[in-house]
N, C-alpha and C positions, 0 to 999 in steps of 0.2 A: 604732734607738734601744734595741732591747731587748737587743742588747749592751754597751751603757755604761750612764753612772750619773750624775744628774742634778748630783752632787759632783763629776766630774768635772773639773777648773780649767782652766780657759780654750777649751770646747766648749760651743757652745749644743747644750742636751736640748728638745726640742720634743714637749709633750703636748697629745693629740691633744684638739678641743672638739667631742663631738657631743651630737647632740638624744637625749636622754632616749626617748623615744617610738618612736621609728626605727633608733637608733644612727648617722643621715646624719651624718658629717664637715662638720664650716661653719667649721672654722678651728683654729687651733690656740695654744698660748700658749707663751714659749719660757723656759728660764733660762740664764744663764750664769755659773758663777762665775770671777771674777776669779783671774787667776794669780797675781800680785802681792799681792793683799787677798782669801785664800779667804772673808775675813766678809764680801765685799762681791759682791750678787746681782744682777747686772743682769737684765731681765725685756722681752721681747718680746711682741704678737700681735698676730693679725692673723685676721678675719671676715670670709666672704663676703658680698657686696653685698644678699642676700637677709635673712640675719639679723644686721644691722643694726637699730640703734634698738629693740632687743626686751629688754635688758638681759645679754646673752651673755657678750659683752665684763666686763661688772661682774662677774656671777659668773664668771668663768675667772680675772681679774686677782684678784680675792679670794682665791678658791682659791691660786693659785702665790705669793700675798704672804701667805695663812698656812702655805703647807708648807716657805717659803725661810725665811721670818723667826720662825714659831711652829714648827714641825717639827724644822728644819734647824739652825736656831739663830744666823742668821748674823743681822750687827749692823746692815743697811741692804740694801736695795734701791733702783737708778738704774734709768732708763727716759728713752731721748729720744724726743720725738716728733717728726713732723715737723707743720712751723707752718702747711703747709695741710690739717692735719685737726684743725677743728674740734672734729670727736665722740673724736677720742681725748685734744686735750687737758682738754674736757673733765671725761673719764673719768677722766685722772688726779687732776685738782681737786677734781672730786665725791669721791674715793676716802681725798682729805689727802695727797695727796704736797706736798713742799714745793718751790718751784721756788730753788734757788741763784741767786745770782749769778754764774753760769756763760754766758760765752760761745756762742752759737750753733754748732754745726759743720754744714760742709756737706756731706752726700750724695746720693750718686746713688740714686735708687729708679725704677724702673720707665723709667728712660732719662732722665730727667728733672733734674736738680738741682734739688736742695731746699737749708732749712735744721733745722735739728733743735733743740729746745730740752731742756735739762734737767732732769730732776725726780728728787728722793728721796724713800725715805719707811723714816725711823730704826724700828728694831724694837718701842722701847719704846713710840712712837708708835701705830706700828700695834698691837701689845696693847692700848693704850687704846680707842683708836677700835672695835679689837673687843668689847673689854666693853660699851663703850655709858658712858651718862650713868649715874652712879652714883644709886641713891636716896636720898633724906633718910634712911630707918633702916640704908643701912648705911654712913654718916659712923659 
């Protein structure tokens, strides 16, 4: 990874997720810009079974949806998930992604056939959602 560049269009760059404390590796979070739509940031990751349910996942996926969409500048970020994990989708719900009306696709993961659902989440979107609920004094 650390000879390419997270810009790079149409290679996933995979940043690493570890523990503050330790520096122990438990997962990682991935981007990919689209070759066709460099505005457009697909986003992957994936947590070891141990740190689960601790909020890891939240903050990693925060993180790479403000450095793709607040940093980067790009106009959207996609993510499928697949529909037997509960905790990630979720992640993505809790987080405001919107799900399209978009088709399931089917992949392979771990030997397995699955199905994948879709989710966006527009940039100007997510700006909001970062600022928070505006106060009454600054209407």
């Amino acid at each position: 990874m650390l000879a390419s560049h997270p810009d790079t269009t149409g290679e996933w760059y995979q940043f690493a997720v570890a523990l503050k404390d330790d520096d122990r590796l438990i997962g990682d979070v991935a981007l990919r810009i689209d070759e066709d739509d460099p505005a457009e940031a697909e986003i992957g990751y994936s947590l070891a079974s141990d740190a689960m349910g601790k909020g890891f996942a939240s903050e990693a996926v925060t993180a790479i949806l403000d450095y793709a969409l607040l940093s980067r500048g790009k106009s959207h970020a996609i993510a499928w998930a697949d529909t037997r994990n509960p905790r990630s989708l979720a992640l993505l719900e809790r987080l405001g992604f919107d799900k399209p009306d978009v088709p399931c696709r089917a992949s392979m993961f771990k030997g397995a056939w699955s199905e994948e659902t879709f989710h966006r989440m527009m940039a100007e979107d997510w700006a909001e959602i970062r600022r928070g609920p505006s106060r009454p004094d600054e209407r």
